[in-house]
VODODO-678868 format. One record per residue (C-alpha): residue number from 1; x negated, y, z. Coordinates in nm, 4 decimals, m for minus. Layout:
<pts>
<pt n="NUM" x="X" y="Y" z="Z"/>
...
</pts>
This chain:
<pts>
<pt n="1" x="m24.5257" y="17.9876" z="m21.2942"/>
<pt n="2" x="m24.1748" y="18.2136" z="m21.2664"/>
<pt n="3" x="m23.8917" y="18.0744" z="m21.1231"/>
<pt n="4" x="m23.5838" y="18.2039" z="m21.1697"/>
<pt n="5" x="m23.2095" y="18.1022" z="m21.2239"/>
<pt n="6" x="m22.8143" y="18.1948" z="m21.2569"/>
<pt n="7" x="m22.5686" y="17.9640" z="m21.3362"/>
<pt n="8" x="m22.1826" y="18.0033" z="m21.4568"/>
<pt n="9" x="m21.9268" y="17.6603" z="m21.3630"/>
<pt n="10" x="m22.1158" y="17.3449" z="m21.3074"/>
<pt n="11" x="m22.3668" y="17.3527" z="m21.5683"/>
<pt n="12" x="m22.7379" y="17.3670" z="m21.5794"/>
<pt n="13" x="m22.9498" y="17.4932" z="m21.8489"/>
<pt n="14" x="m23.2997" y="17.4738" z="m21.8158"/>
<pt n="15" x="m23.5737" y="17.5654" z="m22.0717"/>
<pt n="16" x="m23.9409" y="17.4928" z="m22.1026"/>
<pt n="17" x="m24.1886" y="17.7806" z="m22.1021"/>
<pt n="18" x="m24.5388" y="17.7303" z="m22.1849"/>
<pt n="19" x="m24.7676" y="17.9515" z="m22.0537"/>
<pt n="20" x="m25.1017" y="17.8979" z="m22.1769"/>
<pt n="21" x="m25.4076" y="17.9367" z="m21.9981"/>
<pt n="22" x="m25.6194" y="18.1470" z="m22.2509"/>
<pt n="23" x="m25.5662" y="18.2641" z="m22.5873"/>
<pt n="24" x="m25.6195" y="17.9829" z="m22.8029"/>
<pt n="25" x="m25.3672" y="18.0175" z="m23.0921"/>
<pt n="26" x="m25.1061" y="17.6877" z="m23.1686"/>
<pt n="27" x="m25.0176" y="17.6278" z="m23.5171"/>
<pt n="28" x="m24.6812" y="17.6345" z="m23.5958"/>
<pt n="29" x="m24.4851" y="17.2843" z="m23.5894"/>
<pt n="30" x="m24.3164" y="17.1790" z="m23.9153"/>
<pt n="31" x="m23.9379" y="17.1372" z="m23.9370"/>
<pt n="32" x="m23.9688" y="16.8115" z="m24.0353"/>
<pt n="33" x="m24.2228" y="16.5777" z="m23.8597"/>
<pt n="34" x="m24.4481" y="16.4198" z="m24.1234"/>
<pt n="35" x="m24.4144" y="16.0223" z="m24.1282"/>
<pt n="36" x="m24.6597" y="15.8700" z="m23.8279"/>
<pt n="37" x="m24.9762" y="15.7388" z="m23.8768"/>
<pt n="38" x="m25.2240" y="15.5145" z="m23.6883"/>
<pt n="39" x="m25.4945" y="15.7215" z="m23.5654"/>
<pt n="40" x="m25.7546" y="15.5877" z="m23.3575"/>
<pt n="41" x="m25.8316" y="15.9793" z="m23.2442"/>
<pt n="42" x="m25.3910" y="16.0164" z="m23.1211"/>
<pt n="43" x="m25.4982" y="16.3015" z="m22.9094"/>
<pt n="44" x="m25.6687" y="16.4872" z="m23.1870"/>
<pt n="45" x="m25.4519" y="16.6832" z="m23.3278"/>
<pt n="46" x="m25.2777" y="16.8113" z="m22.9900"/>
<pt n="47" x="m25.6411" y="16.8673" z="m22.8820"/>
<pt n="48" x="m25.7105" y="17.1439" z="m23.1432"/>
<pt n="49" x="m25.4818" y="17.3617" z="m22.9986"/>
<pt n="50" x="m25.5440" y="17.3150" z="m22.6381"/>
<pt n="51" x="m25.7058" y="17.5996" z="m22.4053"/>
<pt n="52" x="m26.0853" y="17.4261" z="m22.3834"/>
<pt n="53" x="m26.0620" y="17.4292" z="m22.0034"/>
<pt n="54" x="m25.7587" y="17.2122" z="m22.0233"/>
<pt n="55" x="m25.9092" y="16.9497" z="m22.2919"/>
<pt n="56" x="m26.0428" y="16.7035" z="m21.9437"/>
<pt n="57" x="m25.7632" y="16.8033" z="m21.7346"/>
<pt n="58" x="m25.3743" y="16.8240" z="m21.7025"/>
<pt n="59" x="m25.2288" y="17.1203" z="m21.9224"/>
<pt n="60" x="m24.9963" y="17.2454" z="m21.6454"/>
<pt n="61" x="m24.8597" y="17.5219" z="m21.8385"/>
<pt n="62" x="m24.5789" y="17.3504" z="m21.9024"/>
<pt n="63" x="m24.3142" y="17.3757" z="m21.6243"/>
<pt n="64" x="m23.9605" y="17.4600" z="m21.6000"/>
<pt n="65" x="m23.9049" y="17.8844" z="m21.7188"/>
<pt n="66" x="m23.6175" y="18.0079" z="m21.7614"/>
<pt n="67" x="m23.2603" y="17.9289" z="m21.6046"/>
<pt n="68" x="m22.9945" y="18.0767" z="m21.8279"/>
<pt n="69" x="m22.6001" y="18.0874" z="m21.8430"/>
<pt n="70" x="m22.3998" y="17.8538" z="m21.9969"/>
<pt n="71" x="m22.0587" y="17.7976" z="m21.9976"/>
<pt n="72" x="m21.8093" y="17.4798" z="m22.0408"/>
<pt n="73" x="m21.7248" y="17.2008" z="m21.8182"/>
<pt n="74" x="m21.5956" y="16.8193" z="m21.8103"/>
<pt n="75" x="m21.2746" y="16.8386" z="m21.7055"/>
<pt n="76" x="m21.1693" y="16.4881" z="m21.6694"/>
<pt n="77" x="m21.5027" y="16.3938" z="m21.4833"/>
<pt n="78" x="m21.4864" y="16.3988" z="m21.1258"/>
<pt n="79" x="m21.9029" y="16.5444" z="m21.1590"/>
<pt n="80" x="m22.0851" y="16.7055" z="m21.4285"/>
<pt n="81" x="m22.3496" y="16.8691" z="m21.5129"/>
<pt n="82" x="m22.5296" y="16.9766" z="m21.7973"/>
<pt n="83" x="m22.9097" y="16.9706" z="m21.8823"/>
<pt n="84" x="m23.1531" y="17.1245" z="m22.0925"/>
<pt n="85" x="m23.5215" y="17.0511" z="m22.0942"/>
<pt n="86" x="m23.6719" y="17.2493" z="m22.3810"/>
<pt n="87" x="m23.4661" y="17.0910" z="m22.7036"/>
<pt n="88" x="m23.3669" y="16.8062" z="m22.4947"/>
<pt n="89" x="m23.0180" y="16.8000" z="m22.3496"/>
<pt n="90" x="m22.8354" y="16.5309" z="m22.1369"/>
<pt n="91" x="m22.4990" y="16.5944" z="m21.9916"/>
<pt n="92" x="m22.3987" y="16.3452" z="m21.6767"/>
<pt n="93" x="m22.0850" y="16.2935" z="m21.5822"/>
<pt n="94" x="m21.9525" y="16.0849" z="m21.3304"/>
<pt n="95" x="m21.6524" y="15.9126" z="m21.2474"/>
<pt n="96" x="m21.5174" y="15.6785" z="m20.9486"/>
<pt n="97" x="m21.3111" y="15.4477" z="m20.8995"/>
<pt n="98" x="m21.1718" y="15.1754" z="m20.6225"/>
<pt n="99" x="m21.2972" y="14.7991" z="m20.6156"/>
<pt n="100" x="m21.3133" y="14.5437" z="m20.3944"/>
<pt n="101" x="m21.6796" y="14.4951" z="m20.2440"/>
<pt n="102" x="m21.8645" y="14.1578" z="m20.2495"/>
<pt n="103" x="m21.8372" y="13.8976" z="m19.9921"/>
<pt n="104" x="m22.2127" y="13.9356" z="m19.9576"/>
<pt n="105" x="m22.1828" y="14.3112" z="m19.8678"/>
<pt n="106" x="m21.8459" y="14.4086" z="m19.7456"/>
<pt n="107" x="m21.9629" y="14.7806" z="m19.6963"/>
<pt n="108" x="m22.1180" y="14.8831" z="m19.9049"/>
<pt n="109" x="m22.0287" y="15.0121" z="m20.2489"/>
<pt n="110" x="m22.1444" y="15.0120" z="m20.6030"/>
<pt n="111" x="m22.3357" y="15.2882" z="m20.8108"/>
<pt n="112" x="m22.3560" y="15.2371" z="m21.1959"/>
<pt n="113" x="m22.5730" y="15.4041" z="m21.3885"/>
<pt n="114" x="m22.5675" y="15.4163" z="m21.8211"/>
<pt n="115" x="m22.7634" y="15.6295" z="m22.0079"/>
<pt n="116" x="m22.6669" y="15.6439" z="m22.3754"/>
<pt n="117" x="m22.8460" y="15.7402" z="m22.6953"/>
<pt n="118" x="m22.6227" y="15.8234" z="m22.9889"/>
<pt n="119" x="m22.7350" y="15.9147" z="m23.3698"/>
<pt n="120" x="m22.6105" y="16.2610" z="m23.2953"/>
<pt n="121" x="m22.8912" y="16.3490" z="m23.0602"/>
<pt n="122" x="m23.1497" y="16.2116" z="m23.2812"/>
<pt n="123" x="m23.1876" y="16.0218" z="m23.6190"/>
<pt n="124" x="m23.4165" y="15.7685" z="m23.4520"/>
<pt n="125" x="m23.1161" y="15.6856" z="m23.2753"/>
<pt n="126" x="m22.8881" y="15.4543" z="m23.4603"/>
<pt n="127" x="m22.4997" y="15.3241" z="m23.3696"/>
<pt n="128" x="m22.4225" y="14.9905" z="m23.2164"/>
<pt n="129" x="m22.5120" y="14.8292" z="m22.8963"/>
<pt n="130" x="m22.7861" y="15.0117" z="m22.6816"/>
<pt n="131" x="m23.1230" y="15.0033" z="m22.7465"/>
<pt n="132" x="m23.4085" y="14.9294" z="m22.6406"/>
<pt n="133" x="m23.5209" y="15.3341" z="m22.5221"/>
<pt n="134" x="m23.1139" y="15.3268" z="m22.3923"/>
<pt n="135" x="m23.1401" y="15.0416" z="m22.1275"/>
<pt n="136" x="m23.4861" y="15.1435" z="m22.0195"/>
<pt n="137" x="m23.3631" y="15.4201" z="m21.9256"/>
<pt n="138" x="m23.0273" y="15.2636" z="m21.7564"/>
<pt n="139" x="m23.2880" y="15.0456" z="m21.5513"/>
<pt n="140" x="m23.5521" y="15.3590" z="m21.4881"/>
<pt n="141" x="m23.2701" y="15.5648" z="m21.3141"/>
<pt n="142" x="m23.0964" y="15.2020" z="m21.1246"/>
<pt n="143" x="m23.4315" y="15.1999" z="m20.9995"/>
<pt n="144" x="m23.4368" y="15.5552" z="m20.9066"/>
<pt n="145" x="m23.1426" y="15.5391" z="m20.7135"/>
<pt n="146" x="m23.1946" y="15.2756" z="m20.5213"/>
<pt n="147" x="m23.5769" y="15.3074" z="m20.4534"/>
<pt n="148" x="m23.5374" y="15.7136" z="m20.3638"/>
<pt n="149" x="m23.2016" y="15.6167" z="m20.1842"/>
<pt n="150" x="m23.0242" y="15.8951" z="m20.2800"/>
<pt n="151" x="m22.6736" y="15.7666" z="m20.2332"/>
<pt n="152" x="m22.6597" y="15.4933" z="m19.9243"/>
<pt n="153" x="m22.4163" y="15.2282" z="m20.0397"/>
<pt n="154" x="m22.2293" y="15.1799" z="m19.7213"/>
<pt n="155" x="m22.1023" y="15.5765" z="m19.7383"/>
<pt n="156" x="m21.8689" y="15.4507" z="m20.0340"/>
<pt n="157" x="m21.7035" y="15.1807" z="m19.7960"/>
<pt n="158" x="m21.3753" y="15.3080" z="m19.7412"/>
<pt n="159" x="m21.2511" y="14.9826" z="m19.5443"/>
<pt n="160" x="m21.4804" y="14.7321" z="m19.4784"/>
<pt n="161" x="m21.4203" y="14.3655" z="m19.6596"/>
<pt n="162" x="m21.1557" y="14.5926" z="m19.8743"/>
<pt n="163" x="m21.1824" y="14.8555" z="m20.0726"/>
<pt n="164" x="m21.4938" y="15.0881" z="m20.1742"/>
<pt n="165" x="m21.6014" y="15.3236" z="m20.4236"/>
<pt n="166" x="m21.7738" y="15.2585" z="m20.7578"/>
<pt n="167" x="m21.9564" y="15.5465" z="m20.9168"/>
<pt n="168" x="m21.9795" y="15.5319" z="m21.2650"/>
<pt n="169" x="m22.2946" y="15.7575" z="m21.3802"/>
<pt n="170" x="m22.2507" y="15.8043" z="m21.7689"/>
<pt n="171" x="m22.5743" y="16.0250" z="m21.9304"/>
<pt n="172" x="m22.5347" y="16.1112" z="m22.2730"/>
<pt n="173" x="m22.8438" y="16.2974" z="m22.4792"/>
<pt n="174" x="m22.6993" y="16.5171" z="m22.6767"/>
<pt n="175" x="m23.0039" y="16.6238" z="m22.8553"/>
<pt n="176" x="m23.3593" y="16.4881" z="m22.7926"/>
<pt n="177" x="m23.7202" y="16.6231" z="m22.8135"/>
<pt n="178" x="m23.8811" y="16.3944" z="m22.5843"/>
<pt n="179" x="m23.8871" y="16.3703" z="m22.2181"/>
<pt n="180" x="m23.5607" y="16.2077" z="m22.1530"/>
<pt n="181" x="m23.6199" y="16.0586" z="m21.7982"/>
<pt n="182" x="m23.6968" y="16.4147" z="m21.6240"/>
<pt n="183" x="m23.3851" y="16.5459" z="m21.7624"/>
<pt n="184" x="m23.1691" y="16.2296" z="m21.6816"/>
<pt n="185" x="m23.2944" y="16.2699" z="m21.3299"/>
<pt n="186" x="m23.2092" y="16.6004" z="m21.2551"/>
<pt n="187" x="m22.8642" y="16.5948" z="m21.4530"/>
<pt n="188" x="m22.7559" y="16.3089" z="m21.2381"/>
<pt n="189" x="m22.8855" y="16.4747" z="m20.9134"/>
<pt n="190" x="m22.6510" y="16.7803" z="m21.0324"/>
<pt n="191" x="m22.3644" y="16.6103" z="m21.0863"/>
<pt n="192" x="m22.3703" y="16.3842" z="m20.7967"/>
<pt n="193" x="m22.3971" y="16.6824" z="m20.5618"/>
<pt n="194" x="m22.0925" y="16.8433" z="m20.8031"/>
<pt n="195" x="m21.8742" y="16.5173" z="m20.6836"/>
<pt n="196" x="m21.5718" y="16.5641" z="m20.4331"/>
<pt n="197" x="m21.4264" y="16.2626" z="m20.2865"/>
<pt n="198" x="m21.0611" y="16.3044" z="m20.1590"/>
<pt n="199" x="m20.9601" y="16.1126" z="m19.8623"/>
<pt n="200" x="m20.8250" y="15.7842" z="m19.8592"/>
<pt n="201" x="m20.6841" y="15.5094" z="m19.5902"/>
<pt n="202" x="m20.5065" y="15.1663" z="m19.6272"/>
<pt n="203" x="m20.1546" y="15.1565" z="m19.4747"/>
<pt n="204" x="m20.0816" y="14.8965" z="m19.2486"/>
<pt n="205" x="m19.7327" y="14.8536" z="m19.3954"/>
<pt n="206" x="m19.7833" y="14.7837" z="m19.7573"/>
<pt n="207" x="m20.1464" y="14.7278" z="m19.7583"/>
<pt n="208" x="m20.2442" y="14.9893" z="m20.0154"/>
<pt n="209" x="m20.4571" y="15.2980" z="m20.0319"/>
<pt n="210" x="m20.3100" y="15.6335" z="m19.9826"/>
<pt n="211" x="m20.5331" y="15.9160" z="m20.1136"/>
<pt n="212" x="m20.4735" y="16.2782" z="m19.9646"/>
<pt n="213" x="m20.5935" y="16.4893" z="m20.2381"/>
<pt n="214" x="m20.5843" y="16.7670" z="m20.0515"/>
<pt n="215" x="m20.8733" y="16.6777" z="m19.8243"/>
<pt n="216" x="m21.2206" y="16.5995" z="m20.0288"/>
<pt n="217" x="m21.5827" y="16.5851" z="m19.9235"/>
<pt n="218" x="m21.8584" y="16.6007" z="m20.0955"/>
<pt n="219" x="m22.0636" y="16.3439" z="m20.1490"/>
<pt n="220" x="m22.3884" y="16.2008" z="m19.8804"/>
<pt n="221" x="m22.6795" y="16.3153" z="m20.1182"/>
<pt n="222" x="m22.9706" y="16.1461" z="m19.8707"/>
<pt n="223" x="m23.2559" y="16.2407" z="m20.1121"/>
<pt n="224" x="m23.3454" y="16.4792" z="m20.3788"/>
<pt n="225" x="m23.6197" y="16.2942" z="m20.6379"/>
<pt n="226" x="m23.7497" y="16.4772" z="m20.9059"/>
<pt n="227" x="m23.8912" y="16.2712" z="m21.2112"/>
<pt n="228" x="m24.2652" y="16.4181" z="m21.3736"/>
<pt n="229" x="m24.3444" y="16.2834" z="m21.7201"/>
<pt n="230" x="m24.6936" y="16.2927" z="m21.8347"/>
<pt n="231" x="m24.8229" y="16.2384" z="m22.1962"/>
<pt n="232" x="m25.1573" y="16.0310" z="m22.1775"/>
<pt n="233" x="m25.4234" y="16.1061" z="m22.4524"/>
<pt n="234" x="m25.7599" y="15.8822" z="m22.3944"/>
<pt n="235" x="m25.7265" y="15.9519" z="m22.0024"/>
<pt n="236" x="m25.9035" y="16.2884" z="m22.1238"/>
<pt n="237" x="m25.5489" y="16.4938" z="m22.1476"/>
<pt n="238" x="m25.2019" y="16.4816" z="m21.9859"/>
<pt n="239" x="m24.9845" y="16.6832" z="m22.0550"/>
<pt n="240" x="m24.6423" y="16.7728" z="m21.8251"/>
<pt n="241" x="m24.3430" y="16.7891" z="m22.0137"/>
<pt n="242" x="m24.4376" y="16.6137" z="m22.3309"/>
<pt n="243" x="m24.1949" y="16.6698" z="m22.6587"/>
<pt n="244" x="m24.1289" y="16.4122" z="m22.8970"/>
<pt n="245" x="m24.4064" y="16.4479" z="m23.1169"/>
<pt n="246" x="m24.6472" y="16.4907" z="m22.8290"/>
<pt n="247" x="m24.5186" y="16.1149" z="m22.6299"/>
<pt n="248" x="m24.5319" y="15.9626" z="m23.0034"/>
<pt n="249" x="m24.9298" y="16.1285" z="m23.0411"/>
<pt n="250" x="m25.0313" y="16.0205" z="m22.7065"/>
<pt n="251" x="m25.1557" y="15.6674" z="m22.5905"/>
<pt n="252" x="m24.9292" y="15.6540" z="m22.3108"/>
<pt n="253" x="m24.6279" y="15.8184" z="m22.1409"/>
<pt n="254" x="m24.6129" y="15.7875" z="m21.7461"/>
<pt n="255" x="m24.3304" y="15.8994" z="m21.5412"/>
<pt n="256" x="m24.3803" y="15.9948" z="m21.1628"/>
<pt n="257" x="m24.1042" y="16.0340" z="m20.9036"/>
<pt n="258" x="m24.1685" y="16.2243" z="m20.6225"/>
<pt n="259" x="m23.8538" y="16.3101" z="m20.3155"/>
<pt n="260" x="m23.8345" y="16.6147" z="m20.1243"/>
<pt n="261" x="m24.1225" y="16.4723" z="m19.8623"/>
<pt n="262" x="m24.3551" y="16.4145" z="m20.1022"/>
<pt n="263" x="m24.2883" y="16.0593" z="m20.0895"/>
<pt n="264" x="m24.3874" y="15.8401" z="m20.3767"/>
<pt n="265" x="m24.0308" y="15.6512" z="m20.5111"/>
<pt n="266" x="m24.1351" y="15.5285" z="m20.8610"/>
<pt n="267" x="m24.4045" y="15.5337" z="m21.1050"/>
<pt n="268" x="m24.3211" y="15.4159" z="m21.4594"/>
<pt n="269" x="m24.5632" y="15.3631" z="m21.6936"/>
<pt n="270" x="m24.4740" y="15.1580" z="m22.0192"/>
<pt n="271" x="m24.7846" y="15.0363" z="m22.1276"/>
<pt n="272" x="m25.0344" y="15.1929" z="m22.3839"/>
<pt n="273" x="m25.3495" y="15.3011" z="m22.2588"/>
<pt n="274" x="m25.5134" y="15.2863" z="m21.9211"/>
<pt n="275" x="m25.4602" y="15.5588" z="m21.6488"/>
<pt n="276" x="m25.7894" y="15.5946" z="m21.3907"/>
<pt n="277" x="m25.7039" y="15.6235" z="m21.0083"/>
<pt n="278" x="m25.8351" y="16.0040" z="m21.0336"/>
<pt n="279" x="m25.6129" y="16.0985" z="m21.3144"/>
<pt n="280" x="m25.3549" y="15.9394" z="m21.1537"/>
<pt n="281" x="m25.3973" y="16.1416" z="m20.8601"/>
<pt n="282" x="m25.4028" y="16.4629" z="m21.0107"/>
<pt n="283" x="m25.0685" y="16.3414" z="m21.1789"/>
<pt n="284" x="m24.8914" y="16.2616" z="m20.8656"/>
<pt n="285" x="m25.0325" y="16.6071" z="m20.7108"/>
<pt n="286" x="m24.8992" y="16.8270" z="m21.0149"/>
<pt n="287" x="m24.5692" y="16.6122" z="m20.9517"/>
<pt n="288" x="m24.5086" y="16.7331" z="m20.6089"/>
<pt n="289" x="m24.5606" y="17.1139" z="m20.7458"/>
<pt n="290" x="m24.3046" y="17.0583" z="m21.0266"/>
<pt n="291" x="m24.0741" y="16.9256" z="m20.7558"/>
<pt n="292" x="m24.0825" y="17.2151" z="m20.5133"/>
<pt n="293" x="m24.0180" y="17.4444" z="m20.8317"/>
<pt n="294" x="m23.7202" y="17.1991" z="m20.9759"/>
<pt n="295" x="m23.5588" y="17.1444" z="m20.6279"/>
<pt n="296" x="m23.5821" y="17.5319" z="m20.4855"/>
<pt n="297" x="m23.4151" y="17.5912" z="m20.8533"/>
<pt n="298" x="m23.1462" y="17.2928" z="m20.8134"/>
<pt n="299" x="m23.0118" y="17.4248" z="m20.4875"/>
<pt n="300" x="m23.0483" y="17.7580" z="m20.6098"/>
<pt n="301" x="m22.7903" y="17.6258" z="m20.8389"/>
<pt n="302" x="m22.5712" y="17.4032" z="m20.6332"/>
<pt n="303" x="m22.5355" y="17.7187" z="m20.3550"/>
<pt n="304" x="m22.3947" y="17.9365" z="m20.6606"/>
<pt n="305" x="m22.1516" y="17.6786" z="m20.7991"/>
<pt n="306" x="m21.9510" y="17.6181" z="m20.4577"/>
<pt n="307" x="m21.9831" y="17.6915" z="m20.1025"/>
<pt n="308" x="m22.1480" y="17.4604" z="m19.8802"/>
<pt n="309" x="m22.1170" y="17.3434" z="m19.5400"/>
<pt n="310" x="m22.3608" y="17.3846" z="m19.2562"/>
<pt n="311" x="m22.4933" y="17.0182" z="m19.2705"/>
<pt n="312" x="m22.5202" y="17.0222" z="m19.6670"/>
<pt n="313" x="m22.7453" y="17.3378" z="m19.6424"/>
<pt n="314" x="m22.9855" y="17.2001" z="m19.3959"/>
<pt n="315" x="m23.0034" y="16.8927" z="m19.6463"/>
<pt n="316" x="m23.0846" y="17.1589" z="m19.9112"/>
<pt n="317" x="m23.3851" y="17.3378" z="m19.7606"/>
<pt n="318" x="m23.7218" y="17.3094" z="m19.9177"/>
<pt n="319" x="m24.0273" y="17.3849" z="m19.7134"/>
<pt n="320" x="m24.2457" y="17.5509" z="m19.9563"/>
</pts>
């Protein structure tokens, strides 16, 4: 599958492209989906327009296409980025802020992940407190973050026992069409590497913190995890990338998260049907290939927004 990418500010825009294998022809999709039914055949009617060769194996097709411009920033975040995964889109943006650290962990810091859901980005989606879709997906990347260990709490200690950081990670979907977790991922990996921390010290005299804005650093991005979804149709098909009508067709959705060496940080599987050892195998193997493309992409990205250091671009590489 092609690769390729430019970017203009601090945005990313990222498209699905599906490439078939073979030229079996897909009907058209309706504007509006038709009300769901129980089927006891879900994969059915995704099957009928699958290459044959792909009907007992993983349609990987689908993968990340085309990288285009787009323009716009948050302004009053300290980190943003911007997201789109086919006609999903989820902008991150992060702020942070002092607080005192527990008397449990003096030094280390706190990262706070929300994901929200509003009506705009879908009609499934209703106002009020978060639902149930919203804090899944507030625990799946708290998880993330601190299984993949992509931000080590004790760099946000500033002075041990009394102040450190807290990193507020707000993701909003701003439209949805499925496959929310791959594109919450990879908008907060983007605008965690967009952060700049200025510098900041406690005087001895009064006691408070002086911040030099004039000397920032980027933040310690340890690890680079890159989230696979998978929609699960009678363990026969799975299919990368799944939209919205495809996860609510299939029997299950299962989510793999794979770092930069190949190391296995979550798997996330909310029930429905039963996943063999073999499939999930293949999944996990297909998820290390989408990560290699999604990571060479992401620092494709990063390297064009601003200039990095020496150390940051050794913690970019990739070996392919």
């Amino acid at each position: 599958s092609a690769l390729t990418g430019a970017l203009t500010g601090t945005h990313v825009y990222l498209r699905r492209q599906r490439v078939g294998r073979g030229a079996c022809p897909v009907e058209p999709r309706p504007a509006v989906l038709p009300p769901l039914k129980l089927n006891p055949d879900p994969g059915g009617a995704l099957r009928r327009g699958l290459p044959t060769e792909d009907v007992c194996g993983i349609q990987n097709g689908r993968t990340f296409g085309v990288l285009q411009e787009i323009s716009g920033s948050i302004t009053t975040a300290d980190g943003s980025a911007l997201v789109k995964l086919g006609n999903t889109t989820v902008v991150c943006g992060i702020k942070v802020e002092f607080a005192a650290p527990t008397v449990d962990a003096p030094n280390k810091g706190y990262v706070v992940p929300n994901v929200d859901l509003p009506p705009l980005c879908s009609s499934r989606f209703r106002a009020g407190p978060p639902g149930e879709q919203a804090q899944a997906a507030s625990q799946f990347i708290l998880d993330v973050l601190e299984n993949a260990q992509i931000i080590q709490k004790e760099d946000l200690c500033i002075e041990k026992g009394k102040l450190v950081w807290v990193v507020y990670c707000d993701l909003m979907c701003l439209d949805y069409d499925g496959n929310l977790l791959d594109a919450c991922v990879t908008a907060l990996l983007a605008a965690l590497k967009n952060v700049q921390l200025p510098s900041v010290s406690i005087s001895e005299e009064t006691g408070l913190a002086e911040v030099n804005m004039n000397q920032k650093h980027h933040l310690n991005i340890r690890k680079y995890p890159v989230a696979t979804s998978f929609a699960i149709f009678d363990d026969t098909i799975c299919i990368v990338d799944p939209t919205a009508e495809e996860e609510a067709l299939s029997s299950g959705i299962a989510t793999i998260v794979i770092d930069e060496d190949n190391r296995l940080c979550a798997v996330h599987k909310p029930g429905g049907s039963v996943l063999s050892s073999e499939k999930l195998q293949d999944c996990i193997v297909r998820a290390e290939t989408r990560h290699r493309e999604v990571h060479k992409l992401l620092a494709e990205v990063i390297k064009s927004v601003t200039p990095l250091t020496k150390r940051e671009k050794l913690n970019l590489q990739l070996e392919v």
